[in-house]
C-alpha positions in Angstrom: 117.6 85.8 79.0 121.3 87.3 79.8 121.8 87.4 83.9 119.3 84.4 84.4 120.7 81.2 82.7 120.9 77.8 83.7 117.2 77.3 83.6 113.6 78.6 82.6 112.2 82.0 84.0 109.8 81.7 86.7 106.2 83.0 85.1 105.3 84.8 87.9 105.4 85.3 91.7 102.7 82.5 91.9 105.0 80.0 90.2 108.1 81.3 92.0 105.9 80.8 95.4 105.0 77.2 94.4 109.1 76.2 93.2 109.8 77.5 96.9 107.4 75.6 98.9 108.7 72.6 96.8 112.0 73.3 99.2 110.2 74.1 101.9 108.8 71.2 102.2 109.8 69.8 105.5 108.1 72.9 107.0 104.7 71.8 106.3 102.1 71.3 108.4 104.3 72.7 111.8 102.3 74.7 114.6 105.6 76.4 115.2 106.1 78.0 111.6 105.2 81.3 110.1 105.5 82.7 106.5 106.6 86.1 106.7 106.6 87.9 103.5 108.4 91.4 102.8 105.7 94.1 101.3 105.4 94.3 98.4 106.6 91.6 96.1 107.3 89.2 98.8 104.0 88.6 100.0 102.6 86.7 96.5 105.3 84.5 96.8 104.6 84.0 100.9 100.9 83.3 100.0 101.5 80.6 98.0 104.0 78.6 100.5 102.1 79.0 103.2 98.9 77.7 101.2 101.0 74.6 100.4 102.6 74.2 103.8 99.6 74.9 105.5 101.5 77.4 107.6 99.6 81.3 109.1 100.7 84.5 107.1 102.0 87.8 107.7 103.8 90.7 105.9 106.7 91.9 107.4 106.4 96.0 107.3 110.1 97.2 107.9 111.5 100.7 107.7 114.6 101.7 107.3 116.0 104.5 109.5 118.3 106.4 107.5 120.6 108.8 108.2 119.6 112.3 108.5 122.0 114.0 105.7 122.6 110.4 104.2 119.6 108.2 104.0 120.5 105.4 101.9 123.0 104.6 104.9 120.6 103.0 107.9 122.0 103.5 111.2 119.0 101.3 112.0 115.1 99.7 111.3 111.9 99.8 112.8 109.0 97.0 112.5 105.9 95.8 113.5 106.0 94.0 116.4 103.3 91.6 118.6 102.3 94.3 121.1 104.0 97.4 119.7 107.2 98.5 117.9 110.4 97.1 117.6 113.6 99.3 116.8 117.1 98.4 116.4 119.8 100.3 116.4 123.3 100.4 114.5 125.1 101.7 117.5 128.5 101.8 114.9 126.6 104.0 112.3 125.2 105.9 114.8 129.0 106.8 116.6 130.7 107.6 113.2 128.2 110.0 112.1 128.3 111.5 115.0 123.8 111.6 115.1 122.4 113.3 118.2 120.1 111.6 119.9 117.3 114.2 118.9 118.2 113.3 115.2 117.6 109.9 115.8 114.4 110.3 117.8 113.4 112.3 114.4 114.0 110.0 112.2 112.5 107.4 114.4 109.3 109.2 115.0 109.0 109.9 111.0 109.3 106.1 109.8 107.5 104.6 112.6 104.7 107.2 111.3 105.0 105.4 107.8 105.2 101.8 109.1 101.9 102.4 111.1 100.3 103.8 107.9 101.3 100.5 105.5 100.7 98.5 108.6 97.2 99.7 109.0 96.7 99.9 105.0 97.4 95.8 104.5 96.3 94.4 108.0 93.5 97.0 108.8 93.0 96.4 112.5 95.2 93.3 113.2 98.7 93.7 115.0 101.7 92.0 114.2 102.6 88.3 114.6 104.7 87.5 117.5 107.7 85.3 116.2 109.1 84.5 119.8 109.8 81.1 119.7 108.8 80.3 116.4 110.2 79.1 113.1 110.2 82.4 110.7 110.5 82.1 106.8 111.2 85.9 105.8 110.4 85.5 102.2 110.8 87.8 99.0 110.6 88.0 95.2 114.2 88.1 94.4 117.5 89.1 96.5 119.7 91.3 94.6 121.9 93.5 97.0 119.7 91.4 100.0 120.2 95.2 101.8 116.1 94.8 102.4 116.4 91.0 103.4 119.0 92.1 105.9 117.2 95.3 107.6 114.3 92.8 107.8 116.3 90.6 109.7 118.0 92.7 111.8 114.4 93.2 114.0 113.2 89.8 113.8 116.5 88.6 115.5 115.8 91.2 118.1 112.5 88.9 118.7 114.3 86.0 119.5 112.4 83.4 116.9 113.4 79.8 117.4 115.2 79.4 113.7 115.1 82.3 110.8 114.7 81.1 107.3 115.5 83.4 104.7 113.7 82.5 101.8 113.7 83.2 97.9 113.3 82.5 94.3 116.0 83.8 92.8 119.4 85.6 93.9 123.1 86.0 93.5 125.5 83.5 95.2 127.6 85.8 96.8 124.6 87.4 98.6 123.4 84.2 99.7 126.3 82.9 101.2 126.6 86.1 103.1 122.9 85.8 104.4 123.7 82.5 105.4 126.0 83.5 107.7 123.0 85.8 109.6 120.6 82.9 109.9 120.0 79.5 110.4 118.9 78.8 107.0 119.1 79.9 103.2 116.6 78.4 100.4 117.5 80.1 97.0 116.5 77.4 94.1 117.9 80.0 91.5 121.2 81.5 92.1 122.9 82.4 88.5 126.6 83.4 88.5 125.4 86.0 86.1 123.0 87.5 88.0 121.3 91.0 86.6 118.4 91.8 88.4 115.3 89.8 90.2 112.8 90.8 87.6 115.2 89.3 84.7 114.1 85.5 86.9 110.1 86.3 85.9 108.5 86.3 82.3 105.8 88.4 84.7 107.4 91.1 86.9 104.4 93.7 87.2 104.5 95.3 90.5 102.2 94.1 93.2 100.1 96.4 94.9 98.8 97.5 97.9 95.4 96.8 97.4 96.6 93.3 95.9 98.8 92.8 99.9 95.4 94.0 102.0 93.6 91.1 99.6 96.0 88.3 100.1 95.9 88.9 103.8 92.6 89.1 104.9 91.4 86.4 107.1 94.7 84.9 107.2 95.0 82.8 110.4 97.8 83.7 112.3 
């Protein structure tokens, strides 16, 4: 399969989650540790590792806050937090665009709105976990551009965690080592020099959906 060689596909999130926890191993078991996974593809694959590290479960609901004329460009993210809402800002992003502070508060206001809304459709009534102190493994189906992996991070650092663990099946080296240079930790089994795209890793890529999230979820301990 061109963009994946060097070994055998993964067959689907499921076997991707179980090639992860294999590296994950040392994390089993620990009080301290929590499997994050990013909504939507990243929470089959969190399911499975913390299954086999006996580890609590969460999805991590993250929203970009693009900018008002440019929204592909973030000048910052908003997330679930333990006991409300955590927002950071990309005070650089902010000053070159020149966004008034009414701009932002719109933007803000609009995707916090949207986070509340997936939040409440895969936890139902449950609030976020708190991560202060705690080991964090942020996981995902893939990395590609890791632009996701890295507005995810960008709020969990703001909750002080003791160690953050990004986490993956399958991604290009040169966005690994970058990510390694935001946390404490990088597991990528797979990282093909000719990299394509995450669902060229799977022989099963069908998207996950929300109803499947809510499932994997409920009565999680956390």
């Amino acid at each position: 399969m061109g963009g994946v060689s060097g070994r055998s596909r993964y067959a689907d999130r499921a076997d991707a989650g179980a090639a992860l926890a294999a590296a994950l191993e040392r994390y089993a078991g620990r009080r301290d540790v929590i499997a994050l996974g990013l909504p939507r593809g990243g929470v089959p694959v969190a399911a499975v590792i913390a299954d086999r590290l006996r580890v609590p479960l969460d999805a991590f609901v993250v929203r970009k806050l693009g900018l008002p004329r440019h929204p592909e460009v973030a000048m910052g993210a908003v997330a679930g937090a333990a006991g409300g809402i955590a927002t950071v800002r990309n005070e650089s992003v902010i000053a070159s665009a020149h966004v008034r502070g009414a701009d932002f508060a719109r933007v803000l206001e609009r995707e916090t709105a949207e986070l509340r809304r997936r939040e409440r459709l895969y936890r139902g009534g449950r609030v976020a976990v708190d991560v202060r102190d705690r080991v964090v493994l942020v996981i995902d189906d893939g990395l590609a551009t890791g632009a996701s992996m890295r507005v995810a991070l960008s709020v969990i650092q703001e909750q002080r965690p003791a160690r953050i663990v990004v986490a993956a099946p399958v991604g290009p080296p040169d966005v690994c080592a970058a990510l390694a240079e935001q946390v404490d930790e990088v597991v990528v089994p797979w990282q093909p020099a000719e990299f394509v795209a995450v669902g060229a890793a799977y022989r099963d890529f069908d998207p996950t959906s929300s109803d499947e999230v809510r499932e994997l979820l409920r009565g999680r301990r956390m």
